[in-house]
N, C-alpha and C positions, 0 to 999 in steps of 0.2 A: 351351305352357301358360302362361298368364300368371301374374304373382306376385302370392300375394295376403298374404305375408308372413310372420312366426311369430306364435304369440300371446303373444310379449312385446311389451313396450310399446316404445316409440321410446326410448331413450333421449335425457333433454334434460338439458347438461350446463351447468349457470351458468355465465354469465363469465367470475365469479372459480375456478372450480375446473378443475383441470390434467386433461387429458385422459389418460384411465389404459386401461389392456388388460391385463385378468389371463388366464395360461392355468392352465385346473383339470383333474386328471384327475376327472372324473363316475362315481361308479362305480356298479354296475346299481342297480335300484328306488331311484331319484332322480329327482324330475322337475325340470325345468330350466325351473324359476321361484320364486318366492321366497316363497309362500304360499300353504296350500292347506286346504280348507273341511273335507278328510276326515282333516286329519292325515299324513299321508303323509309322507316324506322331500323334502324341497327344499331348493333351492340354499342358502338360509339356516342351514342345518344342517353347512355349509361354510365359506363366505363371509360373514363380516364386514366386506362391505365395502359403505356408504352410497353410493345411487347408481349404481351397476353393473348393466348387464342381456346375456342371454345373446344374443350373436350367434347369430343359426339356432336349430335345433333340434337335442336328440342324445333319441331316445326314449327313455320307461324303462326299458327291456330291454336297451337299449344300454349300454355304458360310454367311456371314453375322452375325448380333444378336445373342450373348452368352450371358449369364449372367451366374456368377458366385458367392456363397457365403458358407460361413459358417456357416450360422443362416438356421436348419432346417425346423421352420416355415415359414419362406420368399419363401425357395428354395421350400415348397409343396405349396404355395400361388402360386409362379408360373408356378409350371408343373402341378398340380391337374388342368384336365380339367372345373370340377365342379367349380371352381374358374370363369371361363368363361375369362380369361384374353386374348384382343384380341392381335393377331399377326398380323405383314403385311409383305408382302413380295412381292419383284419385280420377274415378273415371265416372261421367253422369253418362246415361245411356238412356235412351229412350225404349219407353218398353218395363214391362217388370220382367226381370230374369226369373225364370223356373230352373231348378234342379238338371236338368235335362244342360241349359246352355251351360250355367255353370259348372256342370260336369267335361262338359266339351274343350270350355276355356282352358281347364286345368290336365285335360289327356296334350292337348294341342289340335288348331285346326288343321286345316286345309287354305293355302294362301295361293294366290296367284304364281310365285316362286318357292312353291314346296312348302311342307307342312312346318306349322309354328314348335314349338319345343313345349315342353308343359309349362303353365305359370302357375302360380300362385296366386289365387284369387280367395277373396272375399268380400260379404254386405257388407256395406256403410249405412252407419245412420248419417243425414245431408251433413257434413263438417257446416263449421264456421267459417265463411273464407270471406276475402274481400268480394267488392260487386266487379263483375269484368265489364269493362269498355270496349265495344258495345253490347247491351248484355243479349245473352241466350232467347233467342226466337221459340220458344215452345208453341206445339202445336195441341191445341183445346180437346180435352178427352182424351190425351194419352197419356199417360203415367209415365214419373221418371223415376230413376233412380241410380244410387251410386254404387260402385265396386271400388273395390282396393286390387289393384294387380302388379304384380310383380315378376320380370320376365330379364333373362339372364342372356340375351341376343340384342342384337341393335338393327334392325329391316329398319327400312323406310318409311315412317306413320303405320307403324307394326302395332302396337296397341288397339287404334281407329279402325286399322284393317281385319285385326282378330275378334272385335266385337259385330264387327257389321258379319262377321262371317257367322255370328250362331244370330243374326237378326236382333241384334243389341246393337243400333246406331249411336255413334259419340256426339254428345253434344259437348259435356266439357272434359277435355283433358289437363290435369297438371300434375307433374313430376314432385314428387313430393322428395324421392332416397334417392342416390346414388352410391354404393358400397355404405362407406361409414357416414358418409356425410350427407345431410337432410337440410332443408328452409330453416328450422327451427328459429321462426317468429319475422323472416325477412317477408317485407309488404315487396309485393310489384314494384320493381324498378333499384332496389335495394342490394345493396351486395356488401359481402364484409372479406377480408381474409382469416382465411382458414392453417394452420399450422402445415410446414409440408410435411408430407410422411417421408419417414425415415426408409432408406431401401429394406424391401420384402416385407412389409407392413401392406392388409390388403387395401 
């Protein structure tokens, strides 16, 4: 599938300004841009910071891994799927997975836009994570459970989409990795800077 990018802008970073990489935990009903007509929650309700735009996309359902920068080669290094930069992300699914989907996950499915690539998948035992606002609707008598997945493409709620396809509906998804850089310990709403990598560093 060829890239046709996010709908953030390019980031264009002056001359004179230092090339910056923030990582933010995104936490659910936030969208991941920095202005919006209906009011809604956005990046700027986080982020004060001038000039900064969101590598990729993390939808609004989603929580977890943002990355943020100014430097428009970094921010197409890491949305360009063609980059193969992988992702992980903790996934509750409804349903207990058998052998069979988890097999499926990791060949790759069948998507509405052609077949998914293989992931990397595995169980979880439930992490520790904060409670989401507003929390998780479960439905009485069906089993949940979490997977760890890691997938080196960027589709549109491509995660959401690969598990509803072996009958593993998403109840919560969050971005835990992007290439090198992970949460490591940022709550919802939090963001730090991150070192920038040096050219050809993945």
């Amino acid at each position: 599938m060829a890239y046709t990018g996010s709908r953030t802008p390019p980031a264009r970073r002056p001359a004179s300004a230092p090339p910056r990489l923030l990582l933010l935990n995104k936490p659910f009903d936030v969208l991941t841009q920095f202005s919006d007509d209906q009011g809604r929650t956005t990046l700027k309700d986080f982020v004060d910071v001038p000039g900064v735009y969101a590598a990729g996309r993390l939808d609004r359902h989603s929580e977890g891994l943002l990355l943020l920068t100014n430097d428009g080669r970094l921010q197409a290094r890491i949305a360009d799927p063609r980059h193969e930069m992988a992702k992980t992300y903790w996934v509750q699914v409804e349903g207990a997975p058998d052998e069979a989907q988890l097999a499926a996950l990791r060949t790759g499915v069948e998507l509405n836009d052609g077949p998914s690539r293989p992931a990397e998948v595995l169980r979880l035992d439930e992490p520790d994570l904060w409670d989401r606002h507003p929390p998780i609707r479960f439905r009485r008598n069906i089993p949940t459970a979490w997977l760890e997945i890691t997938i080196r493409e960027g589709r549109n709620r491509q995660v959401r989409r690969m598990t509803a396809a072996v009958s593993l509906p998403t109840l919560r998804l969050i971005r835990t990795r992007i290439g090198p850089w992970s949460l490591d310990g940022l709550l919802p709403g939090q963001w730090r800077e991150a070192p920038f990598p040096a050219p050809g560093s993945p």
